[in-house]
Each structure stands twice: as C-alpha cells, then as structure tokens.
C-alpha positions as CSV (number, residue, x, y, z in Angstrom):
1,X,0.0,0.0,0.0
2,X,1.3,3.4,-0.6
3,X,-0.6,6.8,0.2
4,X,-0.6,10.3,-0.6
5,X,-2.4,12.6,2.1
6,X,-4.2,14.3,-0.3
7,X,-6.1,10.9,-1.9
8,X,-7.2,9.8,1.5
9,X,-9.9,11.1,4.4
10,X,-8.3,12.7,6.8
11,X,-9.9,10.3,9.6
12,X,-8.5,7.7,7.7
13,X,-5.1,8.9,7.6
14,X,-5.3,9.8,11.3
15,X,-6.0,6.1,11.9
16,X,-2.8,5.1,9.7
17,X,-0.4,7.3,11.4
18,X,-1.7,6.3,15.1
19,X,-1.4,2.6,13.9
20,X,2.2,3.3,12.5
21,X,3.7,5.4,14.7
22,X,3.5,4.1,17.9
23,X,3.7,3.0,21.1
24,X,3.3,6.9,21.8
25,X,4.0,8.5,25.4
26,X,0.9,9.9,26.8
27,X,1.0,13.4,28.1
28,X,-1.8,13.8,30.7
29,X,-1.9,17.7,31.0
30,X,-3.5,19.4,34.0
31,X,-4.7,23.2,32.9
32,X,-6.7,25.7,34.4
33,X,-8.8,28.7,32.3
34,X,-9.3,32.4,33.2
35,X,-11.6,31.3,36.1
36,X,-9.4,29.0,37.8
37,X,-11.5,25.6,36.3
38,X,-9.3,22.9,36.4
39,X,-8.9,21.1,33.5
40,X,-7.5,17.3,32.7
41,X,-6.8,15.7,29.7
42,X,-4.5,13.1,28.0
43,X,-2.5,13.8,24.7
44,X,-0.6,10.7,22.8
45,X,1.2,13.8,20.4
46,X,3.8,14.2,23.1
47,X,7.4,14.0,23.9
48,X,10.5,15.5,25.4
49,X,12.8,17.1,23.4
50,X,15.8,18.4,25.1
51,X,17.1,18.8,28.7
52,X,18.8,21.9,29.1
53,X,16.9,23.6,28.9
54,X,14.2,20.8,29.5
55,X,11.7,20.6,26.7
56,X,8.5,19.0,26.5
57,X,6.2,19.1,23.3
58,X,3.0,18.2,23.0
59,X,-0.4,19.0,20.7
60,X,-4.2,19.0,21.5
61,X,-4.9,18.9,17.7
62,X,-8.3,20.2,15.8
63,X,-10.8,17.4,16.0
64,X,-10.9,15.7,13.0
65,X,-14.8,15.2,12.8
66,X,-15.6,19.1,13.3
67,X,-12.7,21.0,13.3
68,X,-13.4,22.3,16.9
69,X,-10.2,22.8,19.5
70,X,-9.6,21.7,22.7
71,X,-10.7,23.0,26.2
72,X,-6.7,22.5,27.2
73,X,-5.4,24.9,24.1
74,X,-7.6,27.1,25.1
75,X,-6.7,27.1,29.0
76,X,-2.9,27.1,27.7
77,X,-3.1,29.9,25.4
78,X,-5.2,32.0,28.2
79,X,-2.6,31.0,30.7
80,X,1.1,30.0,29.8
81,X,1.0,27.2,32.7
82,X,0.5,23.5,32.4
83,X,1.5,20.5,34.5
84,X,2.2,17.1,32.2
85,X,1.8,14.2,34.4
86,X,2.8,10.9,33.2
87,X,0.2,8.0,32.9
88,X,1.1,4.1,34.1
89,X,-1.1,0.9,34.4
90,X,-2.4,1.5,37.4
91,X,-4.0,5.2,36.6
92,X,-4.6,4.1,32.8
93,X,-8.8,3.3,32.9
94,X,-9.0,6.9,35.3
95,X,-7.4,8.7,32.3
96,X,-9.1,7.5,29.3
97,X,-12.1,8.5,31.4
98,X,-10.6,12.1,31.6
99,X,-10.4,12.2,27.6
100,X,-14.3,12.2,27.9
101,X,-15.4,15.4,26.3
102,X,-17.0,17.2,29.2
103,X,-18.7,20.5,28.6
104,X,-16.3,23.3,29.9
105,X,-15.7,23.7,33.5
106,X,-16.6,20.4,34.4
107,X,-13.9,19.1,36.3
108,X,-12.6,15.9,35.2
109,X,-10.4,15.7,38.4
110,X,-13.7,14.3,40.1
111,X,-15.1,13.1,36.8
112,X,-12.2,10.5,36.7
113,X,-11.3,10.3,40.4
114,X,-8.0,11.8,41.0
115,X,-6.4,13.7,43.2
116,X,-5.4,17.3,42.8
117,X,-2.3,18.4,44.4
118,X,-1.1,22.2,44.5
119,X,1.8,23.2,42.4
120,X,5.0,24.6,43.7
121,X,5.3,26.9,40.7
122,X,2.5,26.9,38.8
123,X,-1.2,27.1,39.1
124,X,-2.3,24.5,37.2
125,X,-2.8,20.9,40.0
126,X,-1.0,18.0,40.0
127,X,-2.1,14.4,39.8
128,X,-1.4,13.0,43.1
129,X,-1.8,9.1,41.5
130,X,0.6,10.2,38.8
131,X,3.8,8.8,39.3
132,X,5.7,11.8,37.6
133,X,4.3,15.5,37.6
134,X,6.2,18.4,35.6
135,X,5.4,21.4,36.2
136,X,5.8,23.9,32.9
137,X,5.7,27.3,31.6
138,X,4.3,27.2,28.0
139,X,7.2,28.7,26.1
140,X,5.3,29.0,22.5
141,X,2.4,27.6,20.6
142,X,2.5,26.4,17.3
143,X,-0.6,26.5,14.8
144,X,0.3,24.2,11.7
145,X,-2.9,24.5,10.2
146,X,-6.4,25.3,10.6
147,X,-8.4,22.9,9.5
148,X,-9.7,19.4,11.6
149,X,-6.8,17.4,12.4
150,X,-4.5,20.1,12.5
151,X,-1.7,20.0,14.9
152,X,-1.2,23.0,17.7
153,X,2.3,22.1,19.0
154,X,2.6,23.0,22.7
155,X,6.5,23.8,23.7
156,X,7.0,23.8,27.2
157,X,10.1,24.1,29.6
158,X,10.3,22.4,32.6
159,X,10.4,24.1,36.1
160,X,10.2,21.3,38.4
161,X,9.8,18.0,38.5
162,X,8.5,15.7,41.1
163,X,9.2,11.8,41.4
164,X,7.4,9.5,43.5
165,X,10.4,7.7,45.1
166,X,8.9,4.2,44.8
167,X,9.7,4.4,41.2
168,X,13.8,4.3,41.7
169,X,15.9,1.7,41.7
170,X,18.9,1.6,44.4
171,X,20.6,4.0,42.3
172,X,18.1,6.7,42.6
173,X,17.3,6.0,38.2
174,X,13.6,5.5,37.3
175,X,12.9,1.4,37.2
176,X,11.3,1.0,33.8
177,X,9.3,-2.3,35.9
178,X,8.4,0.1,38.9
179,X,7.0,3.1,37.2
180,X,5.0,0.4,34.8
181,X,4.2,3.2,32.0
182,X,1.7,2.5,29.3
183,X,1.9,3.9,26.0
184,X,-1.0,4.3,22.9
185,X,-1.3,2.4,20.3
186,X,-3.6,2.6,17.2
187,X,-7.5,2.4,17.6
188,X,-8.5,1.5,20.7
189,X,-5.0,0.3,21.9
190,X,-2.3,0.8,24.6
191,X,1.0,-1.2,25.8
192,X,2.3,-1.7,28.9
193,X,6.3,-0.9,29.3
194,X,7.1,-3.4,32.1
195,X,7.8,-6.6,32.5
196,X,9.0,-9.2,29.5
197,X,7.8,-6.5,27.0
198,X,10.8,-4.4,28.4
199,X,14.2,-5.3,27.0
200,X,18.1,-4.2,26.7
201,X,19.5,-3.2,23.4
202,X,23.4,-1.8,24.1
203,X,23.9,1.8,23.5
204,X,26.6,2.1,20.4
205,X,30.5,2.2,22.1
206,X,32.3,5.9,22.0
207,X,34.5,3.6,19.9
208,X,33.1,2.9,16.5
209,X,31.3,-0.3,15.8
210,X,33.1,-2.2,13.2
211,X,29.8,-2.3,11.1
212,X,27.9,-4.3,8.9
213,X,30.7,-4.0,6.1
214,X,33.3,-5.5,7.9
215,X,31.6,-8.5,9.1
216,X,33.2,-11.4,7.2
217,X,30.8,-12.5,3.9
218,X,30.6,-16.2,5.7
219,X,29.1,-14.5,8.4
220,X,27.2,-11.6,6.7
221,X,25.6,-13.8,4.3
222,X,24.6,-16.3,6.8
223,X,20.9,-17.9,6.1
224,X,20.2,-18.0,9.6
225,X,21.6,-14.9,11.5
226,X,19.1,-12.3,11.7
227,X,19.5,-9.1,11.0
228,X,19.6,-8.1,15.3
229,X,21.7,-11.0,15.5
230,X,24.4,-8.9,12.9
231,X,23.8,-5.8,14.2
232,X,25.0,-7.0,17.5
233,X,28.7,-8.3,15.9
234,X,28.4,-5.2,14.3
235,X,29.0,-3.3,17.2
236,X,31.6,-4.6,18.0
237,X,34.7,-2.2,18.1
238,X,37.0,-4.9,16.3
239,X,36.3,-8.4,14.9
240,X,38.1,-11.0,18.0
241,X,41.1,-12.8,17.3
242,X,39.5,-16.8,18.3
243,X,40.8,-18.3,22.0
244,X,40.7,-21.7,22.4
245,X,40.1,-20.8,26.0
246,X,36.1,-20.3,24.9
247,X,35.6,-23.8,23.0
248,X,33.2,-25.6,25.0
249,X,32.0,-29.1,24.7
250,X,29.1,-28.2,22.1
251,X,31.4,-25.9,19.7
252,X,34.2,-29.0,20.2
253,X,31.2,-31.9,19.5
254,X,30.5,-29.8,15.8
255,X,33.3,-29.0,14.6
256,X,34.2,-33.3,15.0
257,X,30.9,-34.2,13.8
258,X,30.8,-31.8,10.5
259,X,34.0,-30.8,10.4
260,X,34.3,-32.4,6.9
261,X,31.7,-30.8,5.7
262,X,32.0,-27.2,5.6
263,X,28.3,-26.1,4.2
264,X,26.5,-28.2,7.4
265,X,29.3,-27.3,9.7
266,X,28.5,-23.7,8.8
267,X,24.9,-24.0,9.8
268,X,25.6,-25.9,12.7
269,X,27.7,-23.4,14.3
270,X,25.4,-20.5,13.1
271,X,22.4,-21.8,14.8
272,X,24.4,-22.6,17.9
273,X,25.8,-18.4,17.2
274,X,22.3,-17.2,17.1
275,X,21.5,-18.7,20.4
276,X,24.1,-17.1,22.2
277,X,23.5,-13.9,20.8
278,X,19.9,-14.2,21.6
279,X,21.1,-14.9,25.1
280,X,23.7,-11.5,25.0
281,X,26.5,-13.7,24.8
282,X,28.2,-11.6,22.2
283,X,31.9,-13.0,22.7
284,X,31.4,-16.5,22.6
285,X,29.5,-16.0,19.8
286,X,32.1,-14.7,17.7
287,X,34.6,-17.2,18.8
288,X,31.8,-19.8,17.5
289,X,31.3,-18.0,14.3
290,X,35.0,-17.8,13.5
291,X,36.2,-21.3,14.4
C-alpha cells in the first residue's frame, strides 16, 4: 500500500499514522482557564525534546470530525502554565475517562477520580496518582494549520519536576518495571512498558562499531543470523582474534561431527551463534562463528 495525504480522508489517515507510529507517550496535561477551572486531559502527540533547557512538546490537535479545539489549548493559550503528568497501568482506565469530552468547566479531576495536588510553581494541580508531575511554563504555541486534524504544537520548559520515590531503583534511576508506564497504540489500543515486554538493546561504544561491512561475507551472508543478530557483531569495536580458552563441549562436539563438511558445519555453528546472541553472549558467539 502506498498513500498520498491528499487521496485519503483525513480520519483515515489519522487512523494510519496512530497505527504506524506508535507505542506513543501519553501526556496527561492538568490546565486551568481564566476562572481558575481545572482542567484534565491526555494527549498521545507528546514527547521530550531536550534537557537543558528541558523541553516538553506536546499538541491538542483540531478534532478531525468538526474541526473544533480543545478546552486544554484554550486554558494554555489563556494561561502560559500547564503541569504534564505521566500516565502508568495503574492510573490508565481513570485517564481514558478524563479524555471524555465534558462541557467546559466540568472538572474531570472528580469526573475520573484523582487527586489534585497544589503546584509549587505553577497554578495549574497536579495528579497525586501520577507517578511523575512536571510542572511547565508554556514557552510558545505552534498553529500548523487550521483545519480538523491540524496540529497546535505546545513547547513547554520544565520548572520542576516531582518523582514519586517508589519508582527508583537503588541507584536513585527510574525502574522501567516500577514506574510500569503505558503507551497508545492505534484504535483502541495501549502497551504496557514493564515486565517481559521491556528489553536491553546496548547503546553504540564511543569507539566505533566495526559495522555491517566489515563482518566477514561467511558471516554476513549467513541464512540463519538475523538481521539483530548482525547488528549486535556489528557493534563490536574490532572483529576478536578466536581463544581456544572459549571452546566448550558443544562448539568442540561440531566442529568433529561436520568438520568435513563445511556447508553443514556452517549451519551448525550458526544456529548454535544465534542462540548465544539471543542470550547477549556476544563474545562467545564470535569465537563460535570464527572457528
């Protein structure tokens, strides 16, 4: 399939790009209008976008359906203050409820049961439940368009930020497993950033990978390394020199049984490669892959 905006409803288009681009961070924004009505809604057009200063954009965009705005671009353009409060599994049902669209100056703090908390520096509330509040100025706002669907891009800078300290980990770092954030999806669906969906991929080293280019053709060409498997020899800073200090029994038992065979020796110690790599055994998988 291939689309051009322009053939397509918007609507539709919307659906594609919130089924394509995703899992998105969902900024639940706490606002308050000229009367002091606290406002709460969540946004999945969010993210951070620098730390010094600290930079958080995100964008109540024109309804698609009838091109109206949003009560919290209103509240933020009236008032230059918004608190983004972060939304995990435990809060996630409480905030959908909050996207309801209430009539102005119905408060969906009690609509969707939370907790306000007062601000140190701003008069927007806080969400008590919330694991992470940030309190903002609203630096600028950014009209891209004007008609349904078009994004209003909110750019805030951070003034304070509050942590719930059963988050941390015993370094004082956010535990991804602790703070158990969920994410949208397309439609009707979320993810849930914990647990065995959560996994390590190893930041590149200040020393240059070797790259995909250098990987020997045996090895590059290989029918049964995937592409994350190469990627991860890749990385490496400098193809090993082999030790026979990491044969173990199984590399030993191949290369006797197929030894004479190069083609299903190959295979053999590929398969038994991929499994270490799968495992993070990165080392030992070279020395496999080069005996």
């Amino acid at each position: 399939m291939t689309i051009s905006p322009g053939d397509v409803k918007t609507a539709q288009l919307h659906a594609y790009l919130l089924g394509a681009i995703a899992p998105r961070p969902i900024c639940f924004a706490s606002t308050i209008d000229d009367e002091g009505n606290m406002n709460l809604s969540p946004f999945s057009f969010f993210n951070v976008f620098g730390s010094k200063p600290p930079i958080l954009i995100f964008s109540p965009s024109r309804r698609v359906r009838n091109n109206t705005i949003k009560h919290t671009l209103e509240n933020v353009l009236a008032n230059k203050e918004v608190v983004i409060n972060v939304v995990n599994y435990s809060i996630v049902q409480q905030a959908s409820l909050a996207s309801c669209e209430y009539p102005k100056h119905i408060n969906e703090f009690e609509k969707a049961g939370f907790t306000p908390v007062k601000s140190d520096l701003v008069k927007p509330f806080r969400v008590k439940e919330s694991p992470v509040n940030l309190e903002c100025k609203v630096m600028q706002v950014i009209e891209t368009g004007t008609e349904g669907g078009a994004a209003n891009l909110i750019i805030c800078e951070v003034l304070r930020m509050h942590i719930d300290d059963n988050v941390l980990d015993e370094n004082g770092q956010i535990d991804p497993h602790k703070i158990d954030l969920v994410a949208r999806m397309g439609a009707d669906y979320y993810c849930r950033a914990s647990g065995s969906a959560v996994f390590e991929v190893a930041k590149p080293n200040i020393s240059l990978g070797v790259g995909f280019d250098a990987l020997p053709q045996k090895i590059r060409s290989s029918t049964v390394l995937t592409g994350n498997n190469l990627g991860m020899l890749a990385n490496t800073t400098a193809i090993p020199v082999v030790s026979d200090m990491l044969y173990d029994d199984r590399l030993s038992q191949i290369l006797r049984d197929f030894g004479e065979n190069e083609s299903v020796a190959t295979q053999a110690l590929h398969l038994y490669a991929k499994e270490l790599l799968d495992a993070g055994e990165v080392e030992k998988a070279w020395q496999v892959l080069l005996s």
